[in-house]
Every structure is written in C-alpha cells, then in structure tokens.
Short mmCIF file of the C-alpha atoms (twelve columns), coordinates in Angstrom:
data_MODEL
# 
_entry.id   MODEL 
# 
loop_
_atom_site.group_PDB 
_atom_site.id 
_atom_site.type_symbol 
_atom_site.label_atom_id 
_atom_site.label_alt_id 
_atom_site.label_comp_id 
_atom_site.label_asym_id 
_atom_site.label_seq_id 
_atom_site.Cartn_x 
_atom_site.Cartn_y 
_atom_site.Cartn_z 
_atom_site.pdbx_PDB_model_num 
ATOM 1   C CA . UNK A 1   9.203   99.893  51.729 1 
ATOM 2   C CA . UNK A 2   8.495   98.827  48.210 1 
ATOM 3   C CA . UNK A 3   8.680   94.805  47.308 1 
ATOM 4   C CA . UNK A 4   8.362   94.131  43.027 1 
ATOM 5   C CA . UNK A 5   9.037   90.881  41.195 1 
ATOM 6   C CA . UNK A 6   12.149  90.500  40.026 1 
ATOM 7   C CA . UNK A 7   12.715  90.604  36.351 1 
ATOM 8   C CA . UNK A 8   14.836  87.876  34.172 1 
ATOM 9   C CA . UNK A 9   18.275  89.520  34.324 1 
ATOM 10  C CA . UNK A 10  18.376  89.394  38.407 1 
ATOM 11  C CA . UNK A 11  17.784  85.422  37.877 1 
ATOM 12  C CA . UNK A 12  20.746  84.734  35.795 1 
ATOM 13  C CA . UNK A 13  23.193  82.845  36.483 1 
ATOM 14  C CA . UNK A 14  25.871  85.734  36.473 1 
ATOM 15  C CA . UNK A 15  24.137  88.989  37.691 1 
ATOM 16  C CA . UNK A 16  25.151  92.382  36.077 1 
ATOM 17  C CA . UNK A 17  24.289  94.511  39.470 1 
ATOM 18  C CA . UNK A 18  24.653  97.486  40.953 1 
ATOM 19  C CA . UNK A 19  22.951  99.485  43.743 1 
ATOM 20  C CA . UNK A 20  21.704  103.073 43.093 1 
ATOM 21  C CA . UNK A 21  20.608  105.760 45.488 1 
ATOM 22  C CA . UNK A 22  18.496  108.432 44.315 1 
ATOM 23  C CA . UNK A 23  18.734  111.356 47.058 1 
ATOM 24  C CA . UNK A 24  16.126  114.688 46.530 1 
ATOM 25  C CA . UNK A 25  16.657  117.376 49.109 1 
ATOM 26  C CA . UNK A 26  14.049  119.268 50.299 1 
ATOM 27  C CA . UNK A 27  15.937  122.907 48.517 1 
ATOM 28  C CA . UNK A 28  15.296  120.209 44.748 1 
ATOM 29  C CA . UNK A 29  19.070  119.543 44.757 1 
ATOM 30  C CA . UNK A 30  18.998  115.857 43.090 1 
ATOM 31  C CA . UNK A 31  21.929  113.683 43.821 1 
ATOM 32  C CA . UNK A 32  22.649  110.442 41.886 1 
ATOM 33  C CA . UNK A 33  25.412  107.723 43.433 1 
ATOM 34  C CA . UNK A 34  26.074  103.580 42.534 1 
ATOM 35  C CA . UNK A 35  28.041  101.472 43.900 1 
ATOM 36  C CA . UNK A 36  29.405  100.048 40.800 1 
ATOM 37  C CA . UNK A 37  33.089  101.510 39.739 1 
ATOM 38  C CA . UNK A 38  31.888  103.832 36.960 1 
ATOM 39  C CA . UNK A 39  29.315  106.356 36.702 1 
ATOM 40  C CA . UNK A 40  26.380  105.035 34.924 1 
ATOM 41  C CA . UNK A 41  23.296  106.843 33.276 1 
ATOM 42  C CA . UNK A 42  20.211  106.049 34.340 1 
ATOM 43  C CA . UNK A 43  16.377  107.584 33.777 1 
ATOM 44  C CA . UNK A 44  18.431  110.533 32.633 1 
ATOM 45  C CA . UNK A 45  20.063  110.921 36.181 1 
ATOM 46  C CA . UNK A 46  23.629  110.791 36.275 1 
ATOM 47  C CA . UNK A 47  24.697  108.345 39.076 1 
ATOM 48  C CA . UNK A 48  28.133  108.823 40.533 1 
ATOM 49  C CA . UNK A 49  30.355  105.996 41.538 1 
ATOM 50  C CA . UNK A 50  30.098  106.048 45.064 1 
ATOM 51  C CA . UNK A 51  31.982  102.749 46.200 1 
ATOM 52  C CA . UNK A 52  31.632  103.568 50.195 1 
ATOM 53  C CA . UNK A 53  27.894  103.374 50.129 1 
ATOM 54  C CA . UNK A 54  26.482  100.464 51.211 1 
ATOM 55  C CA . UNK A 55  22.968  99.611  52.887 1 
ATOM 56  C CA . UNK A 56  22.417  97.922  55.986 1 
ATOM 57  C CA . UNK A 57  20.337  93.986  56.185 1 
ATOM 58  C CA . UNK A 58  16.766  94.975  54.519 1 
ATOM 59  C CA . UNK A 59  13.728  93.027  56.126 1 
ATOM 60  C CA . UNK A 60  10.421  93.214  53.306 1 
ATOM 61  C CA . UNK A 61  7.493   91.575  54.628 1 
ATOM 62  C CA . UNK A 62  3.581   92.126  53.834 1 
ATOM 63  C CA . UNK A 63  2.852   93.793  57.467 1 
ATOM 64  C CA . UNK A 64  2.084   96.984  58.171 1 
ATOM 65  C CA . UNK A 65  4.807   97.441  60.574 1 
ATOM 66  C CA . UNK A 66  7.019   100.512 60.564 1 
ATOM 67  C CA . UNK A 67  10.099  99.787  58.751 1 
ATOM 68  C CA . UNK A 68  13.686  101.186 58.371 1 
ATOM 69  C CA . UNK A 69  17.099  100.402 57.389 1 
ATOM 70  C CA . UNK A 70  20.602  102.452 57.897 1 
ATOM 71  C CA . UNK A 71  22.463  103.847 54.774 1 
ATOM 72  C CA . UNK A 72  26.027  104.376 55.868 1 
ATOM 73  C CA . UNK A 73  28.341  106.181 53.192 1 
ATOM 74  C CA . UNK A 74  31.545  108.353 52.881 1 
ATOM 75  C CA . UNK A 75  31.467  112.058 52.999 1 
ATOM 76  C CA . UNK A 76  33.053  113.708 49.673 1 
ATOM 77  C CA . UNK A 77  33.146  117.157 48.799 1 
ATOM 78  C CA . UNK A 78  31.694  116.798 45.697 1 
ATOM 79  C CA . UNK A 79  28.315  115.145 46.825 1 
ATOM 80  C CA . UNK A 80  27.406  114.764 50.506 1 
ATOM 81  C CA . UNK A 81  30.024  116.953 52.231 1 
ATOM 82  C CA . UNK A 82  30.314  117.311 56.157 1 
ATOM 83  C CA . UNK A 83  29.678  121.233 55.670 1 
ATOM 84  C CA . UNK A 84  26.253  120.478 54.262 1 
ATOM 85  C CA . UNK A 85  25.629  117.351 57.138 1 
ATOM 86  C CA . UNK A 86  26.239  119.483 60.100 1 
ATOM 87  C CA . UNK A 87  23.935  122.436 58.565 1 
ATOM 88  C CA . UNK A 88  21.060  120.051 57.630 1 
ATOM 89  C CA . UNK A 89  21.031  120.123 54.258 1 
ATOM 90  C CA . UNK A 90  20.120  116.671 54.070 1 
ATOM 91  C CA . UNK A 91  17.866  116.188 57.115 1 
ATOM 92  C CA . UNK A 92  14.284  114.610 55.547 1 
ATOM 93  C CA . UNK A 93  15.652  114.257 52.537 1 
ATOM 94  C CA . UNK A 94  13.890  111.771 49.951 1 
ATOM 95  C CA . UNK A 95  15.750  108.498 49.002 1 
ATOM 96  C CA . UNK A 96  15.166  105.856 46.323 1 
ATOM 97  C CA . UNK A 97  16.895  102.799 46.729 1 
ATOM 98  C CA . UNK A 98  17.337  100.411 43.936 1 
ATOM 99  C CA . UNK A 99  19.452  97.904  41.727 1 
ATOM 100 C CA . UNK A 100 19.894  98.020  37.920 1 
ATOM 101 C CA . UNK A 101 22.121  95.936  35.315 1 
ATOM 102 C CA . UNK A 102 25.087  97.766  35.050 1 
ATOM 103 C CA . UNK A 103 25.586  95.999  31.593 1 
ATOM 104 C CA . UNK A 104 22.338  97.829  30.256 1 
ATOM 105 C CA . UNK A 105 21.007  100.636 32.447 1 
ATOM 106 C CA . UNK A 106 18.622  101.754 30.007 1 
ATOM 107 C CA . UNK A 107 16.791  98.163  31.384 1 
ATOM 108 C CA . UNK A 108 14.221  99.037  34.260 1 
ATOM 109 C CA . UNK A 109 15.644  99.071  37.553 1 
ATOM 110 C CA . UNK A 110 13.952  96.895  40.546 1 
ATOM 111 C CA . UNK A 111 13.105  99.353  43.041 1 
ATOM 112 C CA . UNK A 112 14.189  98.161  46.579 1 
ATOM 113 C CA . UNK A 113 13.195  100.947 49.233 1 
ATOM 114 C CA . UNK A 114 11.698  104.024 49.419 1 
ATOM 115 C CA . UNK A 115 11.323  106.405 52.212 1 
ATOM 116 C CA . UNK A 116 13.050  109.905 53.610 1 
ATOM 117 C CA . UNK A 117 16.240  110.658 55.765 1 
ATOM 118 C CA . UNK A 118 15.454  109.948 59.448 1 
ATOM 119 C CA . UNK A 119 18.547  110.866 62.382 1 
ATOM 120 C CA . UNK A 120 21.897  111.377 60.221 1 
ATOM 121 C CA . UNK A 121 24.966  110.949 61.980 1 
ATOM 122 C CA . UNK A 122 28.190  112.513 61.169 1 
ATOM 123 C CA . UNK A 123 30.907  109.484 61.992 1 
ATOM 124 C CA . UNK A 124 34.673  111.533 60.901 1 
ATOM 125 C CA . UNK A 125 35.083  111.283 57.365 1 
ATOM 126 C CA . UNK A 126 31.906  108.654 57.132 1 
ATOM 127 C CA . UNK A 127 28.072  109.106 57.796 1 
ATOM 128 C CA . UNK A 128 25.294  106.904 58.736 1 
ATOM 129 C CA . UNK A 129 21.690  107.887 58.144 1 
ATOM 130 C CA . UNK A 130 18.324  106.113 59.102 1 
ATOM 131 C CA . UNK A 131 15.839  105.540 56.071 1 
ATOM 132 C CA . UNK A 132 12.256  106.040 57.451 1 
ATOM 133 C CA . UNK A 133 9.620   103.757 55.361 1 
ATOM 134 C CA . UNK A 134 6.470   105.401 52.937 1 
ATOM 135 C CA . UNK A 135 5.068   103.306 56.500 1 
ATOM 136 C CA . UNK A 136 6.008   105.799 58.705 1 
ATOM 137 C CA . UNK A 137 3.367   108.303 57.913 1 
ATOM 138 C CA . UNK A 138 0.910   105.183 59.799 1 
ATOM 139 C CA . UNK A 139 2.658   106.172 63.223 1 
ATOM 140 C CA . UNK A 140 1.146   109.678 62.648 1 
ATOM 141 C CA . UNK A 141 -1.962  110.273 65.514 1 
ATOM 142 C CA . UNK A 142 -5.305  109.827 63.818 1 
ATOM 143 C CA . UNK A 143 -6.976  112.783 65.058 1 
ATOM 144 C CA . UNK A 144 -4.934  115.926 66.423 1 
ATOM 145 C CA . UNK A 145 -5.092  116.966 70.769 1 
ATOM 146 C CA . UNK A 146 -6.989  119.925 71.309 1 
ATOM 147 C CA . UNK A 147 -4.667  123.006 72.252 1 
ATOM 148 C CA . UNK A 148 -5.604  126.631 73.115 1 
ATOM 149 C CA . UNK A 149 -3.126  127.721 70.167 1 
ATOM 150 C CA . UNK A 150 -3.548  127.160 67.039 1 
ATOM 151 C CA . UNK A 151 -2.098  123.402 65.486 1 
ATOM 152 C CA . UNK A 152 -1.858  125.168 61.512 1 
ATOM 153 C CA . UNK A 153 0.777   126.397 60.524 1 
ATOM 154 C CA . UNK A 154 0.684   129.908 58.533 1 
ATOM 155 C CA . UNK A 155 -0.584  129.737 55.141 1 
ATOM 156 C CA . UNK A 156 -0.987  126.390 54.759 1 
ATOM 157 C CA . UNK A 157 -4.087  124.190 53.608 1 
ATOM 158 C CA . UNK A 158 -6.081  124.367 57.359 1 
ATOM 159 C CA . UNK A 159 -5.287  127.687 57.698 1 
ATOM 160 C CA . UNK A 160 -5.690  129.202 53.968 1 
ATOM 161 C CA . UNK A 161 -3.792  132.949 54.615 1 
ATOM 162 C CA . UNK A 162 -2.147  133.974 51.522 1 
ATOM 163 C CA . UNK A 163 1.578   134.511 51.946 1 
ATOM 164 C CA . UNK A 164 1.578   136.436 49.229 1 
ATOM 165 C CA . UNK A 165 1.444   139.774 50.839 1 
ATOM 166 C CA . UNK A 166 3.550   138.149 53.696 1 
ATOM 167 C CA . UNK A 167 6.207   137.773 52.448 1 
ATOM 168 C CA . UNK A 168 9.242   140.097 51.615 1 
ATOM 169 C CA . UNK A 169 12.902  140.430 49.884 1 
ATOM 170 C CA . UNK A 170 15.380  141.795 52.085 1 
ATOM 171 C CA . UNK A 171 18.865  141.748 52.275 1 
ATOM 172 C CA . UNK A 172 20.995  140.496 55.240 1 
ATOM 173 C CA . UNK A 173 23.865  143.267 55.857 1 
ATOM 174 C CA . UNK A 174 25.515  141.765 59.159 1 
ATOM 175 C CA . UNK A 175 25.245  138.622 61.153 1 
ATOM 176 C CA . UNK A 176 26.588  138.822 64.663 1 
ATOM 177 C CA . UNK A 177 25.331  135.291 66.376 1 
ATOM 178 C CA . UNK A 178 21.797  134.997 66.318 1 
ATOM 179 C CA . UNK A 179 21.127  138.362 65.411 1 
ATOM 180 C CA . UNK A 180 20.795  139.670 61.097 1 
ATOM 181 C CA . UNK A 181 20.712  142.937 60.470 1 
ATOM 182 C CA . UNK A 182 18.471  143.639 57.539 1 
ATOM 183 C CA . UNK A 183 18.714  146.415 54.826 1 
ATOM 184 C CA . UNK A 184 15.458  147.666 55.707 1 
ATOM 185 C CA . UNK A 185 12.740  146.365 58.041 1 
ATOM 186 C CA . UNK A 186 9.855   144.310 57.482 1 
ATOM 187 C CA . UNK A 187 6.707   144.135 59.527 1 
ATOM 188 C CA . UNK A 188 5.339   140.982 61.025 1 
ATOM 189 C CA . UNK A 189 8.562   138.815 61.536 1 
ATOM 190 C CA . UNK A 190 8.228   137.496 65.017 1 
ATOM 191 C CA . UNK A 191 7.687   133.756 64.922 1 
ATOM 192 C CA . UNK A 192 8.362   134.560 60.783 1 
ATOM 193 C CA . UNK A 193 10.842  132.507 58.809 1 
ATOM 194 C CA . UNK A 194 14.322  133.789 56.850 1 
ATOM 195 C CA . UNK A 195 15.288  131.883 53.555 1 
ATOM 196 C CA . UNK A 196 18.508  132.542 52.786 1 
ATOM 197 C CA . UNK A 197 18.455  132.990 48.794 1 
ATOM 198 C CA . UNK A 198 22.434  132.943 48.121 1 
ATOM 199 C CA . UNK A 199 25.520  132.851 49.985 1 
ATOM 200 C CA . UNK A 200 27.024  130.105 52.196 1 
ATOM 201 C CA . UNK A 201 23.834  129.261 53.327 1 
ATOM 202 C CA . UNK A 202 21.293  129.329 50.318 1 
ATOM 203 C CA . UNK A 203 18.531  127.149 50.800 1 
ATOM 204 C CA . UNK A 204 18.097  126.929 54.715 1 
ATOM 205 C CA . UNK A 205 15.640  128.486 56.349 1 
ATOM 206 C CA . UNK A 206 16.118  130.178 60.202 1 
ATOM 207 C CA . UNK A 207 13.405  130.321 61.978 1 
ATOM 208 C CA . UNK A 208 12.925  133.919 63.870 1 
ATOM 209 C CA . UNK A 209 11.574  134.628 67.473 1 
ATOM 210 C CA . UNK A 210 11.168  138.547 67.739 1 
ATOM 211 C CA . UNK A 211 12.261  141.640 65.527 1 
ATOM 212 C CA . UNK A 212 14.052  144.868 67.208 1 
ATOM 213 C CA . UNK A 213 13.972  147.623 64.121 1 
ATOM 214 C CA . UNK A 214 16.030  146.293 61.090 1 
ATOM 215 C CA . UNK A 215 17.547  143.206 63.681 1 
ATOM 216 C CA . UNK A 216 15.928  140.008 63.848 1 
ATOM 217 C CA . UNK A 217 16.692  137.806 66.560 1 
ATOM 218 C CA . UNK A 218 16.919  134.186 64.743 1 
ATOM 219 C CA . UNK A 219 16.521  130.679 66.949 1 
ATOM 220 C CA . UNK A 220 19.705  129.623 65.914 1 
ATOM 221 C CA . UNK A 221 23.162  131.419 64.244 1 
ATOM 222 C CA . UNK A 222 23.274  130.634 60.784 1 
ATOM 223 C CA . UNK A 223 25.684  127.552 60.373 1 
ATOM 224 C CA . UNK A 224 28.217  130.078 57.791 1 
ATOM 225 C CA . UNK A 225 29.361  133.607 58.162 1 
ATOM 226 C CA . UNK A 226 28.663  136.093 55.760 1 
ATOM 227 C CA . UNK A 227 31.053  138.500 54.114 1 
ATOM 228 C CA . UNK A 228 28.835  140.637 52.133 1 
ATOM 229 C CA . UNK A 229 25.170  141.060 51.705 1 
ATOM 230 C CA . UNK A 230 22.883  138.668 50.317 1 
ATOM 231 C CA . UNK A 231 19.437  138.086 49.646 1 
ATOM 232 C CA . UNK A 232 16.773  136.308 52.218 1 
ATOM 233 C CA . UNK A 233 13.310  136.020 51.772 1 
ATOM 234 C CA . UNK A 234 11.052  136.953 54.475 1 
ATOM 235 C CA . UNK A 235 8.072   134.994 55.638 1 
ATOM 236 C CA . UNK A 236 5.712   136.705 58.416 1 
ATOM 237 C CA . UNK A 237 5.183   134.796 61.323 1 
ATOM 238 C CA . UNK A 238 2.156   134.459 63.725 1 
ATOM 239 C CA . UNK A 239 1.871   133.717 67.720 1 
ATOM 240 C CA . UNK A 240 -0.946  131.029 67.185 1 
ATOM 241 C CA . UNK A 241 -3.509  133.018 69.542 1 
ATOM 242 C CA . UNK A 242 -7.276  133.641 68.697 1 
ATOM 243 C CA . UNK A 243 -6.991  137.311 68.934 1 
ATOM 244 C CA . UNK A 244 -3.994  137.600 66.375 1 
ATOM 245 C CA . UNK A 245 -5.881  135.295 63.829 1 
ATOM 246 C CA . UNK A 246 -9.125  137.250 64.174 1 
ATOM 247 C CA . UNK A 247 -7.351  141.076 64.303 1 
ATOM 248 C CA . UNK A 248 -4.389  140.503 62.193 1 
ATOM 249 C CA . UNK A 249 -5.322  137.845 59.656 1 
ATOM 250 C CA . UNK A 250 -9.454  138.324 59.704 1 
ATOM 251 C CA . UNK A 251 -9.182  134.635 59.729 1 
ATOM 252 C CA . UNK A 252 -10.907 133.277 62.864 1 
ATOM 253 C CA . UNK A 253 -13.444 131.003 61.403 1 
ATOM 254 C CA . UNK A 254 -9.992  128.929 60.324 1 
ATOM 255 C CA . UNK A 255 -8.450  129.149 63.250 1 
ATOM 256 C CA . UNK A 256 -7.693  125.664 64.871 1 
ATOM 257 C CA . UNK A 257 -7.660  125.464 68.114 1 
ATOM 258 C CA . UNK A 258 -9.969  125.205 71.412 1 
ATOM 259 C CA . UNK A 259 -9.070  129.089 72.987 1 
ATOM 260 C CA . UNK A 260 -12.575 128.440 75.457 1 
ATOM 261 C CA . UNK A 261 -11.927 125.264 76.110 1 
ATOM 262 C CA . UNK A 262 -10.795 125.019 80.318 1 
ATOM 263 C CA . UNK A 263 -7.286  123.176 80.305 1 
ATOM 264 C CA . UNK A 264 -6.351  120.922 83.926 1 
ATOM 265 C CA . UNK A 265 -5.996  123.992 85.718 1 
ATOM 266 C CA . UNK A 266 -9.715  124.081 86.139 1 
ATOM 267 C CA . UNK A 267 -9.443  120.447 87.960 1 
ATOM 268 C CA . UNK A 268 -7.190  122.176 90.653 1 
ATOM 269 C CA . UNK A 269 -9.141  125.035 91.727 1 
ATOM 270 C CA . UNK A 270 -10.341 125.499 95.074 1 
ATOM 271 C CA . UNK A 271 -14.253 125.773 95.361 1 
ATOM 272 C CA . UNK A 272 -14.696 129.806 94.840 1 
ATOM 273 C CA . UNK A 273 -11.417 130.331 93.459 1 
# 
C-alpha cells in the first residue's frame, strides 16, 4: 500500500471528492470507474461513473506487514461483466486506488492503494475482489526448494530459450470439451500453451497437456463455444526433465533443477536394496 501527504484541497473545509479505480488486465484492457455521479477525465483516462463501487476499511501503517483490503462492486455489461468474471479475465489484474477533486480533475490525485486482484468472487449481480498489497511480493520464499524438474518456466529469464521458433499460428476449427481441433498440426505442444487471438475468448490462454495429430487435449474447456474458426497462437511446451532440456532445447547448462540429487526415497531403503 502507498501512504502520500495530503494536499490543500483534501483539508478544506468542504471536500470536492471522489474515489477512482484504475483496473489494467493482464490482456492491456484498461478500465477507468469513480464513484462520483458523472464520468470524469482524468490523466487522459476516462473514468466511468460507477456508483456501486465502494472499498472496504483501509489500515496504512509503516510495517512491513502484508496488507489487503476488499473492493466490492456491481457487475455491468459494459465494464466488469459476469461473462468475463467467471472466465478470468480479471484474475491478477492491476488496480490503482485513489481520490481526486471532482471540481478540478486535472489537480493531482492522492494515490490511496496499489496492488493486484487477489480471490474474486462472483456474489449474483455484485462482486467482491481481494486487493493484494505491492507487500505481497515479501511473502515470496527467499531462495527456491530443490526439485528434480526444472522450477523455469519456458523461455523465460532463468531459462533463456527463444520462443521465437516455438511458437506458431494456427487456427482452431472445432472445440468439443477439452479437445481443439487445429487446421494443421504443430510440433511440440504437450505441456504448450493456446492463446486464443479472436473470438469469444480472445485473450485467455489454455494451457495444453498432450497433442493427438491436429487435436490438442487442453486442461480445461474453453469458457465460450466457438462457431467458426479463429486464430490461436501456439506456444511449445516442455516436460521439465534433464534429458528434454539437453536433447530438445541444447540447453542443459540452464536447466534448474537437482536431476542427481537422491529425494526421501533414499532414507527408506533397506540396506542392499
């Protein structure tokens, strides 16, 4: 959470205020709402009047501790709409919470809280979402547990593969459950990742577990059906074992894990065994 001094207008004697919220999914999708009862302009961000939002009691202090707070709101159809809740649109999405003077919101605004979208909850037409604190990141362990597989993920900074070659336009032709049928097939996609580029479901990602031919078999049924084909972008996927980053990837000397390393097994052995 963020604490500033407050400037002269929020010590008058008849405060011009409104809240704003300041919402960034993770697909760049910027959403702007106030509490006041028109839309006002501010840092060139249009912010909607959204007279259902309200914050829950905010605690600042100078500790380190972990803080949060609960943002409870309606759902519309125009801005955060139950489709886009219950498909995770919105999960770890980036929030800036502040006040401005209504009466002049070209004035700075007093930042009150910063942080991302923890656990949302769907409530009927209403919501109520958990704002995790820029403290948060603290709770993280400081060094990581060994593992025989690999704790990188696929291209990024610890492992250093470039994705460019990995990745792949396709075109989803069929969806039946958990299975997409692609236009044509693409090598590598077990433990891969599908971006779906337009449709219903533009801008989420389904993770996928194995590849039969032109079929992958995704973790989860996309959250909207399809009725004609649409674009995905394909991201190759790898099984985390030694012996797939040194023979697929030629990456070995990244690879982080402890594959040698004897695991409690060893502790249970019988002498001989």
């Amino acid at each position: 959470m963020v604490m500033m001094e407050a400037p002269g207008w929020l010590r008058e004697e008849l405060v011009t205020l409104a809240w704003c919220w300041r919402l960034a999914r993770r697909d760049g999708v910027v959403v702007g709402l106030t509490s006041h009862d028109r839309d006002l302009m501010v840092g060139g961000i249009l912010y909607r009047t959204a007279p259902g939002m309200k914050p829950s009691a905010l605690e600042t202090s100078d500790s380190l501790d972990v803080a949060t707070m609960d943002l409870e709101g309606a759902v519309t159809s125009d801005a955060i709409a139950a489709r886009d809740l219950d498909a995770g649109r919105w999960d770890g999405a980036e929030l800036e919470l502040f006040v401005t003077d209504w009466s002049a919101p070209d004035v700075a605004p007093v930042t009150v809280a910063l942080g991302s979208l923890g656990a949302i909850e769907r409530r009927g037409p209403a919501f109520a979402a958990e704002l995790q604190g820029v403290m948060r990141a603290l709770d993280r362990p400081v060094c990581p547990a060994t593992s025989p597989s690999c704790r990188a993920m696929l291209g990024d900074r610890a492992c250093r593969v470039d994705l460019a070659p990995l990745t792949h336009a396709r075109r989803i032709v069929a969806v039946d459950g958990r299975r997409a049928t692609l236009d044509a097939a693409a090598p590598g996609m077990a433990f891969g990742e599908l971006l779906w580029m337009e449709g219903a479901n533009c801008g989420l990602a389904s993770p996928v577990i194995a590849m039969e031919a032109a079929v992958l078999h995704l973790a989860e049924a996309p959250p909207f059906a399809i009725a004609k084909p649409v674009r995905v972008r394909l991201m190759e996927g790898c099984d985390k074992q030694l012996a797939t980053c040194r023979d697929r990837f030629a990456n070995a000397v990244n690879f982080r894990g402890e594959a040698h390393l004897p695991g409690n097994d060893l502790l249970t052995r019988y002498p001989g065994g």
